[in-house]
Each structure stands twice: as C-alpha cells, then as structure tokens.
C-alpha positions in Angstrom: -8.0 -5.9 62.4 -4.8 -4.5 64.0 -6.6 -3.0 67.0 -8.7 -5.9 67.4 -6.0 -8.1 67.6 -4.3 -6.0 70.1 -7.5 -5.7 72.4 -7.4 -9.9 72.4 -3.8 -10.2 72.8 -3.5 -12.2 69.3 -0.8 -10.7 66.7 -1.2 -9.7 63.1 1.6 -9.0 61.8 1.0 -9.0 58.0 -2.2 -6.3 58.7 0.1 -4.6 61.0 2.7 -3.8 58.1 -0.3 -3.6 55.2 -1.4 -0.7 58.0 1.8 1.1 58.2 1.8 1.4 54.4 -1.6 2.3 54.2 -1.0 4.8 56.7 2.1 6.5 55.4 1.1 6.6 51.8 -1.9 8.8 53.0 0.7 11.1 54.7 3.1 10.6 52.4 1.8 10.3 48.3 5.2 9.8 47.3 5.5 6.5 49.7 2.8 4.3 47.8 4.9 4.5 44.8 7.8 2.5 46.6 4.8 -0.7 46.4 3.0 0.5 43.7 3.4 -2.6 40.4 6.1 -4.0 42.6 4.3 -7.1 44.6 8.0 -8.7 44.9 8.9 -5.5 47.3 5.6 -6.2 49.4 6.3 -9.7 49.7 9.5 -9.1 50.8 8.2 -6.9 53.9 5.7 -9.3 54.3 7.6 -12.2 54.6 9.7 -10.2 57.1 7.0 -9.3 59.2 5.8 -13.0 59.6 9.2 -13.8 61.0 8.8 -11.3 63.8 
C-alpha cells in the first residue's frame, strides 16, 4: 500500500508507520514487544502519524 501510494502521489501515513514497525520488528525481535498487548502505545504513534 505504501509504495502504491507513493507511485500515485497519494499519502498513507497510518500504513507508512504500521510498515516501519512491521519492518523493524523483523530486524529487530526485541522491537515488536514495545506494541506487543499495548494498543494505547500504537494509537499514540498512529494518531501522530495522521497529523503529519
């Protein structure tokens, strides 16, 4: 969705930042538990990334 987005000039910001945790956590195990049972925490960075 990201890079379709991109292609069409049309933002996503909420996939954007679901993509960076995504992507990270695979890198990183350790990173998915800083989301993991804590949907207040991903809100949070959600909300910020629809403000961008």
């Amino acid at each position: 969705m990201v890079d379709a987005g991109r292609r069409v000039d049309v933002p996503t910001p909420v996939n954007s930042v679901l993509w960076a945790i995504l992507e990270k956590s695979t890198k990183i195990p350790a990173e998915w538990e800083r989301y993991r049972r804590q949907p207040d925490r991903l809100k949070a960075l959600l909300r910020t990334a629809v403000r961008l």
